[in-house]
N, C-alpha and C positions, 0 to 999 in steps of 0.2 A: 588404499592403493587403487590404483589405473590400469587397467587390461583395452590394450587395442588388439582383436582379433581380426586376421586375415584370412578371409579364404581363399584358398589357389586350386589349380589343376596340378595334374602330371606334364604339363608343358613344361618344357625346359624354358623356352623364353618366354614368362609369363607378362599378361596383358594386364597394368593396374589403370584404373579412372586418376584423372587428375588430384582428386581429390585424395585417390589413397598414397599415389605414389607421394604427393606434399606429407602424409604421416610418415612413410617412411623414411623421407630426405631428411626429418627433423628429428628421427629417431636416435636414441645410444644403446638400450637395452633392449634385444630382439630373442625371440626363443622358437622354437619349432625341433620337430622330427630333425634328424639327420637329410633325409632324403632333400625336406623341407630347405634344410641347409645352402645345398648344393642348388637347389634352383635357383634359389632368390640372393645367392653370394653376390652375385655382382653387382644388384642393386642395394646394396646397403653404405652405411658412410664407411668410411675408412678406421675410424674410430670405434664401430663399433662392439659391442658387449654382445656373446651369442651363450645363451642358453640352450643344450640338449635337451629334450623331454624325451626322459628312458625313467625307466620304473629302475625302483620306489619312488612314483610322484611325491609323495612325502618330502623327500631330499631335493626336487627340482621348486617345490614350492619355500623351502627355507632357501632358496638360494634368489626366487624373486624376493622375500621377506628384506633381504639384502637393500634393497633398490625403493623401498616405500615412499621415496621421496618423488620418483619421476615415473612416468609411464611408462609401461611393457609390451610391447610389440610380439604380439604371436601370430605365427602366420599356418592355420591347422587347412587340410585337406577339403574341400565343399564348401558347403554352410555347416559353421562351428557350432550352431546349435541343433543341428542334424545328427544322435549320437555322437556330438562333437567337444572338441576342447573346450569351449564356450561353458558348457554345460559340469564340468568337471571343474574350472573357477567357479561359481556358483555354488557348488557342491561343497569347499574345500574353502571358501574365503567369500562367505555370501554375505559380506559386508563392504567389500571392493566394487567397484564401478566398475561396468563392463560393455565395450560400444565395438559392436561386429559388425563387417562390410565382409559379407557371401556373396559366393559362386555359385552356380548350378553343383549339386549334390552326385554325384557318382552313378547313384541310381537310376537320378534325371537323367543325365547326361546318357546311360545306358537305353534309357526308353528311346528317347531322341534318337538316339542311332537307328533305332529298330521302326522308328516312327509310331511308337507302341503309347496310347493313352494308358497314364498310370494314375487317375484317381482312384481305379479301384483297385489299387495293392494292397496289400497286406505288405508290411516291411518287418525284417526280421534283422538285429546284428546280431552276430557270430564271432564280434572281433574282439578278444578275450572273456568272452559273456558262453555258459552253457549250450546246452541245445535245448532247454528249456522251450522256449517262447517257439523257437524251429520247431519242434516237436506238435506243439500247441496248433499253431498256423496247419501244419498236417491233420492232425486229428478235427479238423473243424473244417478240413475238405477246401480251405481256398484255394481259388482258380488261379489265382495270380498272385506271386511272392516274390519280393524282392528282399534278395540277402544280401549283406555286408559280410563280407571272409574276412579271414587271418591264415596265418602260417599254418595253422591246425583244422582250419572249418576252411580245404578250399573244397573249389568244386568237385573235386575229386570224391573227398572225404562225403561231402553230403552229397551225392549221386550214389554211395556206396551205401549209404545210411537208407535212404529213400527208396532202392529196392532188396536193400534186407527187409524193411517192416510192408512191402507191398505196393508203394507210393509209386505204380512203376511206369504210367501215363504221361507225365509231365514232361514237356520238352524243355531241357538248360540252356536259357541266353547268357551268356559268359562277355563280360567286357574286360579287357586288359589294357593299362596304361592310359587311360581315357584320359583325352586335352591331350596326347603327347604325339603331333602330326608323323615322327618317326617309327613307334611304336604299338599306334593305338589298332587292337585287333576284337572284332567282333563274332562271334562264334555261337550258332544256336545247332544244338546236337541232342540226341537224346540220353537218356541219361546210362544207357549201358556203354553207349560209346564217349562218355563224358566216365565212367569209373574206371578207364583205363587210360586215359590221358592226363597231364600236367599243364598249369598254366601261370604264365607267368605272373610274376605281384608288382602292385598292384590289382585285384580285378575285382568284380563284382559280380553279381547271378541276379537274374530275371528266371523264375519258373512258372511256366504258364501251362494248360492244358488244352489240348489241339481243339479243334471242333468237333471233330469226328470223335473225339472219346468224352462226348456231352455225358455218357451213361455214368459219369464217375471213374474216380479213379479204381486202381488195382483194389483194395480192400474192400472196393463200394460204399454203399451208407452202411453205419453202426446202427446196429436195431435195440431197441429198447429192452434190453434182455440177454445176455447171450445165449443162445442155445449150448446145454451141457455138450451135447455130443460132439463139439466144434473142439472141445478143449483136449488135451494127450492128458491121459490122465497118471497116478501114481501107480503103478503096477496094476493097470487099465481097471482098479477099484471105484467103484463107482460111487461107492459111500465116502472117499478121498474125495469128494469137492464142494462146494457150498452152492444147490442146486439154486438154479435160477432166481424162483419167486423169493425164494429166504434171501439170495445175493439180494436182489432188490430193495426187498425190507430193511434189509440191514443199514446197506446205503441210505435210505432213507433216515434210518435211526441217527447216521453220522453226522446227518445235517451236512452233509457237503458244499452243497453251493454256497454256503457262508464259509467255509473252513479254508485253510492254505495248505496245511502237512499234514498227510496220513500216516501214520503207520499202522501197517500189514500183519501183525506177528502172529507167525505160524501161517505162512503164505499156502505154503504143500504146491499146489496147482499155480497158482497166483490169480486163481477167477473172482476174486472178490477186487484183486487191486489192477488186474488189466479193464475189468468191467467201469472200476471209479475213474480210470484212466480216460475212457473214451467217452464216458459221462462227464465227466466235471474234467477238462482238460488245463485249468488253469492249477489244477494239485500239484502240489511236488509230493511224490510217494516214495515211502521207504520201504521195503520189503524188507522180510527179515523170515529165514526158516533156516532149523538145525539142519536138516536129512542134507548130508551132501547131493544125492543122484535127484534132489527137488530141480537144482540151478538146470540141468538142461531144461527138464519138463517145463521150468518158470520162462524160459529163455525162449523157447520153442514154439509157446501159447502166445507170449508179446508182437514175436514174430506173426506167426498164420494170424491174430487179429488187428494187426498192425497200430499195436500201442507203444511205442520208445517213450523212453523217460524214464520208468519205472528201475529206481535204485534196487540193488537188490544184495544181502547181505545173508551169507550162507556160515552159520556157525550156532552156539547158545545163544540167546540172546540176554540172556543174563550175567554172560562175560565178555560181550560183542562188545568192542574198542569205542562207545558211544562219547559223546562228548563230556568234561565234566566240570563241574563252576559254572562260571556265568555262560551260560550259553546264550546267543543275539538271537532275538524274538524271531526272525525269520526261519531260524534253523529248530524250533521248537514245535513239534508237533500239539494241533490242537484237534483233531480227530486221532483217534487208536482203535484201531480193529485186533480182538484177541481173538482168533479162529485155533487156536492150540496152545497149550500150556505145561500138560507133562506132568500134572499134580501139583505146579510150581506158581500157579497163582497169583497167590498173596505176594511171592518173591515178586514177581512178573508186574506185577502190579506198584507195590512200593518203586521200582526201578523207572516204570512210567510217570510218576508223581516226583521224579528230580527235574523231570522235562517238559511236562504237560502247562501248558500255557493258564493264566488262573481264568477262562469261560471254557477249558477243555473239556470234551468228553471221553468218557470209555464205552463201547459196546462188545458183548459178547453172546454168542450165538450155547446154548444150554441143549443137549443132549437128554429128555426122559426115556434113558431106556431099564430093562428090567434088569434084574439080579444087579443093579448096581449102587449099595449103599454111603455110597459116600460122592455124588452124583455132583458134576459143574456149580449147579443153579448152588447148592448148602457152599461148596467153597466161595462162591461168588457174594453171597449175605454177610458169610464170616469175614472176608478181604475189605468187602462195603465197612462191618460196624467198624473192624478193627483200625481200619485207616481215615474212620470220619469222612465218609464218601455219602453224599445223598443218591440214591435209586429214582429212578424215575418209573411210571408205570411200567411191567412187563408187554409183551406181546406173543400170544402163545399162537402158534400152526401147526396143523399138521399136514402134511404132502401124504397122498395117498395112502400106500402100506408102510412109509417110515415113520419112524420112532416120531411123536412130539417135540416141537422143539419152542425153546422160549428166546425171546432175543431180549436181551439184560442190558441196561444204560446204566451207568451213573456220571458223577461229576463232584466234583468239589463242594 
């Protein structure tokens, strides 16, 4: 099959090169957005064949399968290899020939307004994608981000996000309707007065930080460490949280800058998974703690150290709705942090090893305190032989007047 990709603006009366509009005079089979539709209806033949693209692409891709014989005309928003339709042929029929003719991208077109050099962006999409990679771009302090919205991620939404976790420097360039000379509105506002206004769709975001707030933004730099005292703790117990230098170690034991997915289990505080959070921001992290009255305290601490992202999952987790069968490598955790367990271990464990990727780790933080005969570290050897786990060496600390403590690896 043959994919001819077009890209257009928000113009109603859009502008093609001679060369595209001769694609399209010869065209039968043409597909796009709805909106897509409505622009370029007039220029199409009389005759011609118009495909929707609405999800389940599945279903819009059996309906090109139809047509193998001639070429498909898509005419998708920018440059179609710009998070674009382009890129989703490819994906989906990477044995089809694919010849795109782009426009200025949205974002472009955005900077241009503002007369804003964008080599040094940071670009994020948001247009049915997480807030992952948003999240990411945040925690790594860029000065300059350029977002793709949807129906769910507008401006609105991440203006409210950005000063819930502290992000709260950044001024919103907002573009609406861009290419469309009736339409097209440009708007740079800060972001408290961007969380209480609406904007129409199409539009785009430029977030940049002013000069004068050169010091960083609202949460500052992340320092190498949290300090304990920053954290709310569990019934202000100070033995409820995984101090500093042990966070660190432990962190280091997960190997994270190689890892994708953490899990957290037995979060309490959440200072081992907001600290990996702002460490290693490309994690996706699952948290997981029984105590219901953890979720504010977990919720609270993300906030004051402005970490978003972090999943987080209040019940057993030994009867926590986890996925089950074949689960896709991505969603498979290959770091596991056990900060709590409840006597239940070996359960705890076996349950990790339906999901654990096969180069995963497990680490666990070991408790020597006294009058305690049946202590972490012995369930920890017995879980090891009984499930055919190799150990790696221990590492034993002790912090001043607390208990010793050992931090426990194994793996497959």
């Amino acid at each position: 099959m043959r994919f001819i990709v077009i890209g257009i603006t928000d113009n109603p009366h859009p502008y093609f090169p001679p060369e595209v509009s001769e694609v399209i005079s010869h065209g039968t089979v043409f597909s796009g957005g709805r909106r897509h539709h409505e622009i370029v209806a007039p220029l199409l033949p009389a005759d011609a064949v118009w495909i929707d693209i609405t999800v389940p692409l599945d279903a819009v891709f059996e309906q090109y399968r139809r047509f193998d014989h001639t070429s498909i005309i898509i005419f998708a928003s920018g440059d179609p290899l710009f998070f674009g339709f382009a890129n989703t042929i490819k994906r989906k029929m990477p044995e089809a020939g694919v010849e795109v003719y782009p426009v200025f991208n949205s974002l472009q077109m955005l900077a241009h307004r503002l007369i804003m050099p964008y080599h040094d962006m940071r670009i994020v999409s948001l247009t049915g994608r997480p807030w992952q990679a948003f999240d990411r771009a945040l925690i790594e302090r860029e000065t300059k981000i350029g977002v793709l919205t949807d129906h769910e991620h507008t401006p609105q939404t991440i203006a409210l996000r950005m000063l819930d976790y502290g992000y709260s420097h950044y001024l919103m360039h907002i573009g609406e309707h861009l290419g469309n000379p009736q339409k097209e509105r440009i708007t740079t506002i800060t972001l408290e007065e961007a969380s209480h206004r609406t904007f129409a769709m199409p539009n785009c975001v430029i977030l940049t930080i002013p000069l004068h707030h050169s010091e960083g933004v609202g949460v500052g730099i992340t320092p190498f460490g949290l300090p304990d005292a920053t954290f709310t703790l569990l019934d202000g117990r100070e033995k409820m949280i995984t101090k500093m230098p042990i966070r660190l170690l432990t962190l280091q034991a997960l190997d994270l800058p190689c890892r994708h997915m953490l899990w957290d289990i037995g979060a309490c505080t959440g200072s081992v998974s907001i600290e990996a959070r702002l460490l290693f921001p490309h994690l996706q992290i699952e948290a997981f703690e029984v105590r219901p009255e953890c979720e504010a305290i977990i919720r609270e601490n993300c906030r004051r150290h402005g970490a978003p992202g972090i999943n987080l999952h209040i019940g057993d987790f030994l009867t926590a709705p986890l996925p089950t069968g074949e689960v896709p490598e991505a969603r498979r955790p290959d770091a596991v942090f056990i900060g709590g367990h409840g006597g239940q271990l070996k359960a705890i464990m076996e349950k990790v090893l339906r999901y654990l990727t096969p180069d995963g780790i497990i680490v666990m933080n070991s408790v020597i305190a006294p009058k305690v005969s049946r202590d972490s570290h012995r369930l920890w050897d017995e879980a090891c032989a009984d499930l055919g786990l190799r150990q790696d060496a221990p590492t034993s600390i002790q912090l001043n007047d607390y208990h010793p403590i050992t931090i426990l690896k194994c793996r497959r």
